[in-house]
N, C-alpha and C positions, 0 to 999 in steps of 0.2 A: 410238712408242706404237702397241700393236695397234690393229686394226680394233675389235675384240669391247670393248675397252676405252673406245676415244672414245664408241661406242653407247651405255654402258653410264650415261657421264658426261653425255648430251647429255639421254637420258631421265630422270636424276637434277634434271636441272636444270632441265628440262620441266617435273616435279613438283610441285618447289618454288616456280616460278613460277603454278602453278596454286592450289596450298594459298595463297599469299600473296595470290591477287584474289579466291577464295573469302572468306577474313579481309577482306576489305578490302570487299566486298557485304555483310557478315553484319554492319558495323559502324555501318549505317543502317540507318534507315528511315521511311517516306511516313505523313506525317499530312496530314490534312483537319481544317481549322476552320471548323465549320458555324455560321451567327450572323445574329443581325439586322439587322448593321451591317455588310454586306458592306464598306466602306473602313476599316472598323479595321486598327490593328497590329501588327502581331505580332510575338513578341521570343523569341528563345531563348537561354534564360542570360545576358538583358539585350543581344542583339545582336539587329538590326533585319534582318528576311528577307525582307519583305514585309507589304502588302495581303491581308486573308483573300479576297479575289476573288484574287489570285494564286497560292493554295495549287493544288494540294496541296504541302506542302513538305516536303522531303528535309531532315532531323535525325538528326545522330548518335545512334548506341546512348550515348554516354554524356551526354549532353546531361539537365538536371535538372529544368529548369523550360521552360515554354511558358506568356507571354503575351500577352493580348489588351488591348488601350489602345484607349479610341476615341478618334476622329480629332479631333472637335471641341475646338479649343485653349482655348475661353471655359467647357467643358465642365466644370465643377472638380468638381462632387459626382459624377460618373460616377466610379467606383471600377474598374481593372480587377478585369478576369479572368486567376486562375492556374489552372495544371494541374502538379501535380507528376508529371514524367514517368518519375521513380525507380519508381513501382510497376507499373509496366507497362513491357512491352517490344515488344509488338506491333503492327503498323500499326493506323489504325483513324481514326472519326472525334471528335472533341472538338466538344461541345456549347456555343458562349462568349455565352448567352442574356441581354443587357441589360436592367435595366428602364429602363421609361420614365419619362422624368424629366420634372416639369414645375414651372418655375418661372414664380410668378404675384406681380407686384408692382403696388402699385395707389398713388396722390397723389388724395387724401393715406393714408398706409399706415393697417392697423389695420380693413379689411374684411373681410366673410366672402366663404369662396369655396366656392361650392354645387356641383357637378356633377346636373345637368336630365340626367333622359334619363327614356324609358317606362317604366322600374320604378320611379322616383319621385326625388327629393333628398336627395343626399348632401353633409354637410356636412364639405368636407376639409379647413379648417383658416382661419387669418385670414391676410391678407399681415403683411411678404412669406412666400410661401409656396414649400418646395421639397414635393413631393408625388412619389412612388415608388409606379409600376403595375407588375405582371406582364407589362399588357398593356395596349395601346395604347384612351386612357379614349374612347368613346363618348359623343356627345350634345352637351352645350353648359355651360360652365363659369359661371356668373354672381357677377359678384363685384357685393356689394351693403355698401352701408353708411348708417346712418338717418341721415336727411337729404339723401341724396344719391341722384341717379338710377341706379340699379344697372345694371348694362354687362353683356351677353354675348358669349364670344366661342368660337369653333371648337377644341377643341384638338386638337394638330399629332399627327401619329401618327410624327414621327422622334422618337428614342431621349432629344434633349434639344429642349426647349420652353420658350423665354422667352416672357411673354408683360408689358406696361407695359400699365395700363391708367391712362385719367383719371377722375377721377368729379368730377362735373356737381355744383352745389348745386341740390336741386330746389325748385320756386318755390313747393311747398306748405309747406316747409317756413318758406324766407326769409316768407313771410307768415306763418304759423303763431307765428316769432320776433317778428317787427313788433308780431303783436297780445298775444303774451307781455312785450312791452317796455312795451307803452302800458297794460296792463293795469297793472304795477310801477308806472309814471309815475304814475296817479292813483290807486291805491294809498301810494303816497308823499306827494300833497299830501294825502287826507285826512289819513292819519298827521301829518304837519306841521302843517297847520288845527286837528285837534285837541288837538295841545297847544301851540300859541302861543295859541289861543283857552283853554285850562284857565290859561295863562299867566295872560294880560294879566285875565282875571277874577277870581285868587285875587289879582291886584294892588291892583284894583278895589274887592274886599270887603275888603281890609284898609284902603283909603284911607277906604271909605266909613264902617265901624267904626270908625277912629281918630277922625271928626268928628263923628259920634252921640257917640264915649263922653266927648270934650271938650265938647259942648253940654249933654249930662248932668250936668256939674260944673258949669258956668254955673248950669244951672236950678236944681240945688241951692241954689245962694247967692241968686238972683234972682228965681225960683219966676215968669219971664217967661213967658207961656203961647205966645207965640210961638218960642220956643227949645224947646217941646215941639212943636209942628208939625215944623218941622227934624230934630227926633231921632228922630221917627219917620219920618220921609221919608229919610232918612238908613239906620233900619234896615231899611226895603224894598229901597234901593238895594241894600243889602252884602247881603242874602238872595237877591237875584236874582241877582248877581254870585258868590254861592257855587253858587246852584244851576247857572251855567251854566259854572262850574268842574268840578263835578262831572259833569256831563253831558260835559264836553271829557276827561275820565281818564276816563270811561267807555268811550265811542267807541275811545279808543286801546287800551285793557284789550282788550275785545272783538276788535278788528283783532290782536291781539298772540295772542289764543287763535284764531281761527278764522281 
């Protein structure tokens, strides 16, 4: 083999080795994932790279998808972040911007839960409660429920927020109940009183009526003037006896309307 020749083969091969690392730089490239949750994780085409604090990270040109998981494994309603990486091809940074999430459960459930701050109360929702911010909530959450002493508490400014609260019976209430119950109680024995008392005297007046109206028949046959004392003493009894019949369905009437 000539000299001019080997030259000519060694340069050819130089070349080629050049255009081939050339292709082989031009088949990545460096992204940044910028985020609030610096220990999120990051996935490309479902393969684990890293920690966004570990970026910036080197991804193929043909790589499709880029995403972001947060970390927190209790975390269930945080929803990634995707980035389709098909319509672009150039380096650059990715914005993978979480909301804030805050879970508020309260024993017993079925509270309101207010957000307090200087612009005034806001009413986010009743437990248990998941609630979704832009941005990390401000102020003081107060979950409140009647009868019960309402609780405030700090809400957290990471991305996810549990927060259990207890609620107290307040003791305006337990007495407020106490005197609701004894108020029922004697409520209830008038109700009773009045009609065992409308009872026992619509009894009364008919006992007393049945021995007037039997003396009555006597005195017909007898024309005894003391068997007319009796029968009218007899129909004073059954007249007071009615009237305090009626007086006893009265009282309950009345209690049944008002």
């Amino acid at each position: 083999m000539r000299r001019s020749d080997f030259i000519r083969i060694l340069v050819a091969l130089t070349f080629i080795v050049t255009v081939s690392e050339v292709n082989v730089f031009a088949q990545v490239r460096y992204l940044t994932v910028d985020s609030n949750m610096k220990t999120a994780h990051v996935f490309v085409d479902g393969e684990w790279v890293g920690r966004i604090s570990d970026g910036p990270f080197t991804v193929p040109d043909s790589a499709e998808e880029l995403m972001v998981k947060p970390e927190h494994i209790d975390a269930w309603a945080i929803e990634p972040i995707r980035f389709d990486l098909t319509t672009g091809k150039s380096d650059g940074t990715l914005r993978a911007m979480f909301p804030y999430h805050y879970r508020v459960e309260s024993m017993p459930p079925g509270a309101d839960v207010f957000l307090v701050s200087p612009m005034g109360d806001e009413w986010l929702g009743e437990t248990p409660l998941l609630h979704k911010s832009t941005v990390a909530l401000q102020g003081e959450l107060m979950v409140a429920q009647e009868g019960y002493t309402s609780v405030r508490i700090t809400p957290g400014q990471d991305i996810w927020n549990h927060e259990v609260v207890t609620l107290d019976i307040a003791d305006t209430h337990v007495a407020r109940r106490i005197g609701i119950e004894e108020t029922d109680r004697r409520r209830r024995w008038i109700d009773v009183t009045a009609l065992s008392t409308a009872v026992v005297a619509g009894a009364l007046a008919i006992h007393f009526r049945t021995k007037a109206d039997n003396r009555f028949d006597r005195w017909q046959e007898t024309q005894d003037p003391d068997l007319k004392d009796r029968i009218q003493r007899f129909d004073v009894y059954s007249g007071i006896a009615v009237g305090t019949m009626q007086a006893g369905i009265g009282v309950f009437a009345f209690r049944l309307v008002f």
